[in-house]
C-alpha positions as CSV (number, residue, x, y, z in Angstrom):
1,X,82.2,97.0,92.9
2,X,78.9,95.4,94.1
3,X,76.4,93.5,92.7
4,X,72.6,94.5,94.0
5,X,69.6,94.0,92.7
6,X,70.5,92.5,89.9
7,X,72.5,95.6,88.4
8,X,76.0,96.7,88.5
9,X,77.2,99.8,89.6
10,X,80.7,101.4,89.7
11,X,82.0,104.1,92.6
12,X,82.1,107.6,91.3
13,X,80.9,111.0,92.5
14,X,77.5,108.9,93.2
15,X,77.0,105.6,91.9
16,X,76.9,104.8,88.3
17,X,75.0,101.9,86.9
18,X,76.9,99.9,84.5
19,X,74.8,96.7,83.4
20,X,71.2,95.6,84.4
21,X,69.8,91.9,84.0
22,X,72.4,90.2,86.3
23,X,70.7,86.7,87.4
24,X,69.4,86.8,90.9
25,X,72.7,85.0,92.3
26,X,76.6,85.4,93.3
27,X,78.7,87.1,91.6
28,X,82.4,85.3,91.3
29,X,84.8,88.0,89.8
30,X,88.6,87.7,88.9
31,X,91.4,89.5,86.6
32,X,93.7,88.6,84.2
33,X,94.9,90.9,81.5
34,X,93.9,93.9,83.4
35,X,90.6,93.3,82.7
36,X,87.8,91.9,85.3
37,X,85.4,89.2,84.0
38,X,82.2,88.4,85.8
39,X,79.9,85.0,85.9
40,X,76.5,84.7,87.5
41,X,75.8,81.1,86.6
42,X,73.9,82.5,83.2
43,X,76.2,85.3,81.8
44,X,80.1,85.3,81.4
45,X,80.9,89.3,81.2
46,X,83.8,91.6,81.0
47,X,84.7,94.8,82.3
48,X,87.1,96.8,80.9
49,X,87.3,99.8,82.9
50,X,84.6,101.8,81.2
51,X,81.7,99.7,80.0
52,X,80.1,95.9,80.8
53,X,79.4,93.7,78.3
54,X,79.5,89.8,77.4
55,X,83.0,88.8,76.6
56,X,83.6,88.6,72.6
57,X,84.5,84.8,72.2
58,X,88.1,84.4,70.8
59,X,87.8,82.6,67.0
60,X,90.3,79.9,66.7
61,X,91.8,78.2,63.7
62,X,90.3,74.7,63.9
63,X,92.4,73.6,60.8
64,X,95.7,74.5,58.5
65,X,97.2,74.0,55.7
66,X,94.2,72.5,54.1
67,X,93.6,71.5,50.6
68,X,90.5,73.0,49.4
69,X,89.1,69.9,48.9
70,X,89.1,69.4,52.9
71,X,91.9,67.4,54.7
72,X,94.5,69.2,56.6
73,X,95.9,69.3,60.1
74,X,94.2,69.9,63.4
75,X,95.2,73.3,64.9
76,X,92.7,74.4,67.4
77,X,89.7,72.9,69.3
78,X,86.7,74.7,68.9
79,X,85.8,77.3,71.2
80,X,82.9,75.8,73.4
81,X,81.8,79.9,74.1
82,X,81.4,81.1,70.8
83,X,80.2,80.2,67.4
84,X,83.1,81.0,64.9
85,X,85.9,79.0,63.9
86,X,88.3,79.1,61.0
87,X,90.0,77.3,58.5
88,X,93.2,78.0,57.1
89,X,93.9,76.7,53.3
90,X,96.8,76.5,51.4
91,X,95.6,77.7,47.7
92,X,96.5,75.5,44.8
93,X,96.4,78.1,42.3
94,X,93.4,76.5,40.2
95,X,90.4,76.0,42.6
96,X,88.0,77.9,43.7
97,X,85.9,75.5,45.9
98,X,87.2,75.3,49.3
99,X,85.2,72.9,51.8
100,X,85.1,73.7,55.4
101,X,85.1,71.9,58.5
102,X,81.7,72.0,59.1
103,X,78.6,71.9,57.4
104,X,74.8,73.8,58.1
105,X,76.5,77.3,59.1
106,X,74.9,79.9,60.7
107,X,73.8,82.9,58.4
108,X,76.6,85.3,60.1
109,X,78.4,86.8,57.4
110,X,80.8,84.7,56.2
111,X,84.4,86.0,56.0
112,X,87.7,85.2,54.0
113,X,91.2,86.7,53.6
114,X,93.4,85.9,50.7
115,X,97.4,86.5,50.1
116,X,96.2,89.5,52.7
117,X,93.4,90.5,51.3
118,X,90.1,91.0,52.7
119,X,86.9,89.2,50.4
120,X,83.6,90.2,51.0
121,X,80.8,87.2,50.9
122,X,78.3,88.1,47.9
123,X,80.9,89.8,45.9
124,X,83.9,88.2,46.1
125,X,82.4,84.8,46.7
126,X,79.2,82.7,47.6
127,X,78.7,80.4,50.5
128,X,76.5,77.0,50.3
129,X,75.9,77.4,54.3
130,X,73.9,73.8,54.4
131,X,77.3,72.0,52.6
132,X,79.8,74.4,54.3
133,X,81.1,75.1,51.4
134,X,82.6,78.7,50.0
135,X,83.3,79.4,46.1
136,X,85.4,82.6,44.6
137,X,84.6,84.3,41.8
138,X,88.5,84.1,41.4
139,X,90.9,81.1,42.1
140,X,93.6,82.1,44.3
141,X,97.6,82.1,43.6
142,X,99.7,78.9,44.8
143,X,100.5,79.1,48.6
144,X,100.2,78.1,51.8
145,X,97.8,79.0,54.4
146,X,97.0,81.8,52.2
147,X,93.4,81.5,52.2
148,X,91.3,82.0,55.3
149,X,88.3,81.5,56.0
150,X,85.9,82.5,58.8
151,X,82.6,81.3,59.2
152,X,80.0,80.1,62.5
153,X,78.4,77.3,63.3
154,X,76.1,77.7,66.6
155,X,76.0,74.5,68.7
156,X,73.5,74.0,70.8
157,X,74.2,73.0,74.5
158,X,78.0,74.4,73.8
159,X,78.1,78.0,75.8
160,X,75.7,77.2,78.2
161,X,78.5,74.3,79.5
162,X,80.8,77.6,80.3
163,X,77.7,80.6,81.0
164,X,76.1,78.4,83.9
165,X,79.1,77.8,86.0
166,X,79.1,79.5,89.2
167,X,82.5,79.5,90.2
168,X,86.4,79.6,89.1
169,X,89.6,79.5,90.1
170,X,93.5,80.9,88.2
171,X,95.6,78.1,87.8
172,X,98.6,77.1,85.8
173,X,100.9,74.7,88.1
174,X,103.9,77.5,89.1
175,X,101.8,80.1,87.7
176,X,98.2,80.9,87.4
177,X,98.1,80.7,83.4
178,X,94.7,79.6,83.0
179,X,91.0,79.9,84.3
180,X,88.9,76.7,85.2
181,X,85.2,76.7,85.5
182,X,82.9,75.0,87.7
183,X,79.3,74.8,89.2
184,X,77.3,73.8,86.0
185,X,74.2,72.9,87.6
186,X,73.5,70.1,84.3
187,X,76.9,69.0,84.5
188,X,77.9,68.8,88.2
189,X,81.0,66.5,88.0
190,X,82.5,68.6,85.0
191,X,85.3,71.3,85.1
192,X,86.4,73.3,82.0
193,X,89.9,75.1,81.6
194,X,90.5,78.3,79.3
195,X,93.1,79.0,76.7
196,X,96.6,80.3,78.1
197,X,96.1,83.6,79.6
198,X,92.8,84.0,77.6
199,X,89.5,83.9,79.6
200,X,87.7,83.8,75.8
201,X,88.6,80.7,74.5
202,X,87.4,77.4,76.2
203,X,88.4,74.5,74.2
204,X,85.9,72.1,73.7
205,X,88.2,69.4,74.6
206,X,90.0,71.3,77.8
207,X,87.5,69.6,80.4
208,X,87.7,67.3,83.0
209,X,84.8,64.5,84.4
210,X,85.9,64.1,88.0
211,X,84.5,61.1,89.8
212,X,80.3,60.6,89.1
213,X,77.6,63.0,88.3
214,X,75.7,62.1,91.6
215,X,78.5,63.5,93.5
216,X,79.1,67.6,92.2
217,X,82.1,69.5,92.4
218,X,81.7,72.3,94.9
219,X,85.0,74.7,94.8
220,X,88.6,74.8,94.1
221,X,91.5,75.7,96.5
222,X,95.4,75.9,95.7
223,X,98.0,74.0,97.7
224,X,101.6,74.9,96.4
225,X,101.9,74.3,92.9
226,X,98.7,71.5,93.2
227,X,95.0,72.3,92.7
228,X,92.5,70.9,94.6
229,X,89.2,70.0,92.9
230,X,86.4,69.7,96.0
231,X,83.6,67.2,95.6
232,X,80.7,66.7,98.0
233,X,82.1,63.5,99.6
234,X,86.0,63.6,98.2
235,X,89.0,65.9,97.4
236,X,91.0,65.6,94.5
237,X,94.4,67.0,93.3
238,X,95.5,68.0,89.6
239,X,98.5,69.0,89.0
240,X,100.2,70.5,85.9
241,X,102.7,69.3,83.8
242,X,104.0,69.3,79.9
243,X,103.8,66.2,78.0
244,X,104.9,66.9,74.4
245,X,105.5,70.3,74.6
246,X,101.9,70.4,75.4
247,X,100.3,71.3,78.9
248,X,98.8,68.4,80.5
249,X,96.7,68.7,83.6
250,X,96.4,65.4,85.1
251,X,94.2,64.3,88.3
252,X,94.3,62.0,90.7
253,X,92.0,61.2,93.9
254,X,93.3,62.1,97.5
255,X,90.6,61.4,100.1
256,X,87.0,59.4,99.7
257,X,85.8,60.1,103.2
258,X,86.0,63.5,103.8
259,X,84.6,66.4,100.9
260,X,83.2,69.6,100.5
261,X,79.2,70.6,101.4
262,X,79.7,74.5,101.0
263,X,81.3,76.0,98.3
264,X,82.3,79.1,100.1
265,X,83.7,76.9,103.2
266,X,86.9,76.6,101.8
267,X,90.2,78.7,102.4
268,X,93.8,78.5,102.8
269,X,95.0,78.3,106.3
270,X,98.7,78.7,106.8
271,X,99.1,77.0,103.1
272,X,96.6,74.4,103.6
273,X,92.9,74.3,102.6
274,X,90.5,73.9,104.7
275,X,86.7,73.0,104.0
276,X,82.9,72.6,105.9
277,X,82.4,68.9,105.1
278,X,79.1,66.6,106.0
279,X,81.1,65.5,109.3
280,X,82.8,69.1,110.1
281,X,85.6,71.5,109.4
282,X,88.5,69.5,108.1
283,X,92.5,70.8,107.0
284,X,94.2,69.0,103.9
285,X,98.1,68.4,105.3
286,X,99.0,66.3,102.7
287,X,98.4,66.3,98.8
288,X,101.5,63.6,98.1
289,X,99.4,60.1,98.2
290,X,95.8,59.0,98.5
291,X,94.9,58.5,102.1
292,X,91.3,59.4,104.4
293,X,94.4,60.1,106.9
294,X,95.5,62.9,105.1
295,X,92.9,65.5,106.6
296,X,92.9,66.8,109.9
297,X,89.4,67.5,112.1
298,X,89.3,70.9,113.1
299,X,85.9,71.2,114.2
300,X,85.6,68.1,117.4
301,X,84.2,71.1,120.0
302,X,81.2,72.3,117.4
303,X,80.3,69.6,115.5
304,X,77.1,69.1,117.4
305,X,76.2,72.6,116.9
306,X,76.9,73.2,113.4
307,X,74.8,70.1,112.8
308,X,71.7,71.7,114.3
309,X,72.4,74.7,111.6
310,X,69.7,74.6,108.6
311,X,71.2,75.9,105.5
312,X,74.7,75.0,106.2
313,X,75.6,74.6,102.5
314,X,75.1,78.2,102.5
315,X,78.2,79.0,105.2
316,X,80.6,81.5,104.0
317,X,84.0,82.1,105.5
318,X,87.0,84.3,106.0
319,X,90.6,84.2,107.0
320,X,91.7,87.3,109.1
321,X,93.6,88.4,111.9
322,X,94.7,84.4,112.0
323,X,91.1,83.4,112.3
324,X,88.7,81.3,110.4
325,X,85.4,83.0,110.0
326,X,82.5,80.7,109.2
327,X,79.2,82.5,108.9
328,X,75.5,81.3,109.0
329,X,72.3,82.0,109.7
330,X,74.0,85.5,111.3
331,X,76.6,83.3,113.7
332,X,79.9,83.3,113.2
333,X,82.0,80.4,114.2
334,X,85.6,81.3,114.9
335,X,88.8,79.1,114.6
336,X,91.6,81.1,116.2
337,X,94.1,78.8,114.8
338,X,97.1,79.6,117.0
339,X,95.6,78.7,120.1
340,X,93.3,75.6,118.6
341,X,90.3,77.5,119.8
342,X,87.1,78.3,118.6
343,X,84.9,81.1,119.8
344,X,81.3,82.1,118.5
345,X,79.8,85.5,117.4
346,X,75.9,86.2,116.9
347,X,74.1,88.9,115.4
348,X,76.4,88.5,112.3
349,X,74.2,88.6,109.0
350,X,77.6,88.5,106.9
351,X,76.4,87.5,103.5
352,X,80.1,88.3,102.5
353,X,83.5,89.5,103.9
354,X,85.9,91.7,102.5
355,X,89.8,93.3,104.3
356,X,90.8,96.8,103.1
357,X,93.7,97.9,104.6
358,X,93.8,95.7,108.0
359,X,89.9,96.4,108.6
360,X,87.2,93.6,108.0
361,X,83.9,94.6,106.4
362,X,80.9,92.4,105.7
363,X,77.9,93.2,103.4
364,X,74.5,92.2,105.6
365,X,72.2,90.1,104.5
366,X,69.9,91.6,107.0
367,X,69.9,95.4,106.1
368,X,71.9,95.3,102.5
369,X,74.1,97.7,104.5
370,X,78.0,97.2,104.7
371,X,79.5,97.1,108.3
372,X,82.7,97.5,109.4
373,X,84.6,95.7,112.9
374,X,85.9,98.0,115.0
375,X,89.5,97.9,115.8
376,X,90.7,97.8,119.6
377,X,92.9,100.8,119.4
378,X,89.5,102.9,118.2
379,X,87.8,105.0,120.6
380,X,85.1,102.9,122.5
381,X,85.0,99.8,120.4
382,X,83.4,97.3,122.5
383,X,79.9,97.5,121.6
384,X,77.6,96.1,118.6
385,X,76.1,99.4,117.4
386,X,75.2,100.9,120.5
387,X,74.3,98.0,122.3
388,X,76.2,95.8,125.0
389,X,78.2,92.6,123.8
390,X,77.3,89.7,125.9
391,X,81.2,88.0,126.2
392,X,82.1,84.7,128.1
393,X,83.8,82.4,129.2
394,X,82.6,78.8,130.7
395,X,85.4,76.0,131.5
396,X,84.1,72.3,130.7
397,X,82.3,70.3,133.6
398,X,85.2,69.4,135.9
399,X,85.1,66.4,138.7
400,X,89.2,66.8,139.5
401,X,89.8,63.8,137.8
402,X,87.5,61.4,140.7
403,X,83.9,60.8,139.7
404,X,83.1,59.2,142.6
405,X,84.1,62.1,145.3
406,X,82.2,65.0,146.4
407,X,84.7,68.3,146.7
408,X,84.7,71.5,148.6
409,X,85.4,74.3,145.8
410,X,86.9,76.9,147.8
411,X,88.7,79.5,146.0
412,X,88.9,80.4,142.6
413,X,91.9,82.7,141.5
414,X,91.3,84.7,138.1
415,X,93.0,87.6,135.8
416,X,91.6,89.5,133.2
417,X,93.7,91.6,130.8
418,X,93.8,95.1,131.6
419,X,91.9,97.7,129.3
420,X,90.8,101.2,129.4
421,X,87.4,99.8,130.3
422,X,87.0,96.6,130.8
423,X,85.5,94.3,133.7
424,X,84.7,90.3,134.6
425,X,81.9,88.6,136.8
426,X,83.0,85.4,138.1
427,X,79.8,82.6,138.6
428,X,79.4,78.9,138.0
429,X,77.3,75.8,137.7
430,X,77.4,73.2,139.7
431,X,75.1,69.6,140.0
432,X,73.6,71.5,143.0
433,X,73.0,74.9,142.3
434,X,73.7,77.5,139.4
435,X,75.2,80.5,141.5
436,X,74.8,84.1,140.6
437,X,77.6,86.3,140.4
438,X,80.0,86.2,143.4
439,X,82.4,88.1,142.7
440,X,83.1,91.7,139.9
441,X,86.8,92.2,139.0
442,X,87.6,95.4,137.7
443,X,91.0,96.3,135.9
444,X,90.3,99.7,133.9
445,X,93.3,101.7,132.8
446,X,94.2,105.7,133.5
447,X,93.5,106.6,129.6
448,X,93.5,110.6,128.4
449,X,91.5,109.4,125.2
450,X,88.8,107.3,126.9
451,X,88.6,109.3,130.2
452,X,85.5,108.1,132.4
453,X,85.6,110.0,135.5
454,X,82.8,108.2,136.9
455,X,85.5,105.2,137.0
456,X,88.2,106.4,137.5
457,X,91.5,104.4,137.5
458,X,95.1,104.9,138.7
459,X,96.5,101.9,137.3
460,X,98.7,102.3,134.6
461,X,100.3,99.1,134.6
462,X,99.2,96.6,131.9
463,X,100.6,93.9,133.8
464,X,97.5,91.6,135.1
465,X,96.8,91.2,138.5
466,X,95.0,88.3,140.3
467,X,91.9,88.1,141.8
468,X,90.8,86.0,144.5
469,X,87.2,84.7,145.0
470,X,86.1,82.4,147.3
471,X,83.4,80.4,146.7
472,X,82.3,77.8,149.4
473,X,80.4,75.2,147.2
474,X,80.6,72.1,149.0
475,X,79.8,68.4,148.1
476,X,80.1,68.9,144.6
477,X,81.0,66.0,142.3
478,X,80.8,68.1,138.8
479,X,82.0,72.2,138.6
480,X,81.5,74.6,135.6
481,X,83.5,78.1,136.1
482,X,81.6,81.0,134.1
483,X,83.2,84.5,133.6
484,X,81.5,87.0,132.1
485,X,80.7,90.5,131.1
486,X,77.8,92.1,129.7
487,X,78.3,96.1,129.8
488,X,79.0,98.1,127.3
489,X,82.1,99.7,125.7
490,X,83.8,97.1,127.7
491,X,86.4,94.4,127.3
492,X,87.0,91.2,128.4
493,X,90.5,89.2,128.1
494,X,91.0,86.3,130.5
495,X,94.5,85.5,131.0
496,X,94.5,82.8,133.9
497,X,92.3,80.8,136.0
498,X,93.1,78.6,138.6
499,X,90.9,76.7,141.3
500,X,91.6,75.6,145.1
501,X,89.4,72.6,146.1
502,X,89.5,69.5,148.5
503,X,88.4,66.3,148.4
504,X,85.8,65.4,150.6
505,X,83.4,62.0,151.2
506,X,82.7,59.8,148.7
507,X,79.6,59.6,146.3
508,X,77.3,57.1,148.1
């Protein structure tokens, strides 16, 4: 299901429109009750698998066993979404009077049941809305919580706290019982938790001020049974627990250096989360005390370029294939987290990512079109819509551990990873010169599905195989290898590198 243009549509024969007037903003979606509720920072809406419309706020029972006079016991909060609320008395057998929890009600139709019986306002009884007071024609028999009664009382201020978040996450300590809210623009350092296992009923007491207003909340991530609140310039962890027989969701700080500047930054990495902060991409390993040594800095080899990136509050990521995807401004910065490496993609307009079934989609910012990556196993996957990708490889500036000498580079010795097209051109950059390419290493497979008889290959073997280029660059003191390839449909996998050089005079 997409959102586009501000209206919703569902996948059928052609696409069906569902609901117009979606705000001009993301979407956050997510289930529970096998039903799918939407927010778009002004609307909180529900799907239930045939028509959209704003979710019917659950009434709760503020009060019971009240005398009609008033009194009672507190049984519910209030219900910050919607305007009704009721009151449950115990009948004394003589009064008709019964005062209710609030006064100045709205003019909804007032409702009451009594000993199981539905009243109707006007007939069966009158309502004084500016007193909040309701009076039967009939007393009712002796009981207890036998009368009910329903009224609404709009609030101003109260829905919008919950309709103008702009993001969510399920939590419930063990299990995901509950949904909190965050992302209200006029309350930044607020979050809001639902009732258990109901996305209707937000009590007006279930929220939590986190830290100060000047410093927002920006997303949520879950580490084991702990949730992790992000602010701008801190993380902090609640956890849940039962105090009373009542849930409790206590929070405590965890770091004050290090925080969160892009909402959609943040992902779990192999069980820990990891965020795009003001000083670069950090991991939270531990949640147990507070500590700014409790994060670990990803992003040393990038920082200077993510820096230079305008709009990087607006970065979205992904985890796939044991990667961390962080797109902007149609780059994609890559974490391959099993090697420590990063790697970086252009012409990415990724607005968002999605995985179906092992493949990785993104919808484009740049044509509202939906593209899919290309799996290696695919015939001819190797190229960005026609056109060649531009793949390489350069090792860091290298003096060979002496400053002060100049070398001979002689011989470099290089293996690519063999592919049913697939190619390397070996150059480098020197403090002298910048070469061209020297040397083109070749290592194409024999391959009945991709035959090319214009390059035609007996190797079969997938086992690499070096090759040898000498390069002659002499009186060096600083050496930059490049490997590269920039044809289409191919490959390029570098396996090993190694360099033969001597030391020659000294740097005068």
């Amino acid at each position: 299901m997409l959102s586009w243009e501000s209206e919703l549509y569902t996948e059928a024969v052609r696409p069906v429109e569902k609901y117009t007037g979606l705000s001009d903003s993301p979407v956050s979606f997510f289930m529970m009750n096998d039903k799918m509720y939407m927010m778009d920072g002004a609307q909180f809406l529900l799907f239930d698998g045939k028509d959209v419309k704003a979710v019917e706020p659950y009434i709760p029972t503020v009060s019971i066993s009240k005398d009609p006079a008033g009194g009672g016991t507190a049984f519910e909060d209030f219900n910050l979404l919607g305007t009704g609320f009721k009151d449950s008395f115990s009948g004394d057998g003589t009064s008709k009077e019964f005062t209710l929890s609030l006064k100045g009600l709205d003019a909804t139709e007032v409702k009451a049941r009594v000993d199981n019986t539905d009243k109707k306002e006007g007939t069966d009884f009158t309502v004084d809305r500016a007193a909040g007071k309701v009076t039967f024609t009939a007393s009712s028999a002796k009981g207890t919580n036998n009368v009910v009664i329903t009224a609404y009382k709009t609030i101003d201020g109260s829905a919008a706290k919950i309709k103008k978040c702009k993001f969510m996450v399920l939590y419930g300590g063990a299990n995901d019982t509950r949904v909190f809210f965050s992302g209200n623009p006029d309350m930044p350092s607020y979050v809001w938790r639902s009732g258990l296992y109901d996305p209707t009923y937000w009590p007006e007491n279930g929220f939590y001020k986190i830290g100060m207003d000047v410093e927002k909340v920006v997303g949520f991530s879950k580490q084991y049974d702990s949730l992790i609140v992000h602010k701008e310039n801190s993380l902090w962890k609640m956890q849940y627990s039962m105090v009373d027989g009542e849930a409790s969701f206590p929070i405590i700080p965890l770091n004050d250096q290090v925080g969160t500047i892009a909402s959609n930054s943040i992902q779990i990495v192999e069980n820990n989360p990891v965020m795009l902060s003001k000083k670069g991409i950090y991991m939270l390993q531990s949640t147990n005390v507070r500590d700014e040594r409790n994060v670990l800095h990803l992003s040393e080899n990038i920082d200077s370029m993510l820096k230079q990136e305008p709009n990087i509050e607006k970065a979205i990521t992904f985890d796939y294939d044991n990667k961390y995807w962080i797109a902007v401004n149609e780059k994609v910065y890559l974490f391959d987290y099993r090697v420590q490496e990063w790697l970086i993609y252009d012409n990415i307009p990724a607005s968002c990512f999605l995985e179906i079934e092992g493949d990785l989609y993104f919808g484009s910012s740049r044509d509202g079109l939906i593209h899919r990556f290309m799996r290696p196993d695919e015939q001819r996957p190797y190229n960005d819509d026609g056109k060649a990708i531009k793949a390489y490889w350069k090792s860091k500036h290298m003096t060979f551990g002496a400053h002060e000498m100049k070398k001979l580079i002689d011989k470099v010795y290089f293996s690519i990873k063999p592919d049913t097209n697939t190619s390397a051109n070996l150059s480098y950059i020197s403090n002298k010169k910048e070469s061209g390419i020297i040397k083109t290493a070749r290592m194409d497979l024999f391959d009945f599905k991709n035959m090319d008889f214009s390059r035609f290959s007996f190797i079969m073997s997938e086992f690499p195989q070096e090759t040898m280029a000498k390069i002659k660059a002499k009186k060096v003191t600083h050496f930059q290898l490049v490997i590269s390839n920039e044809e289409p449909d191919e490959s390029l996998g570098l396996l090993s590198v190694g360099i033969k050089y001597k030391m020659q005079s000294a740097v005068k």
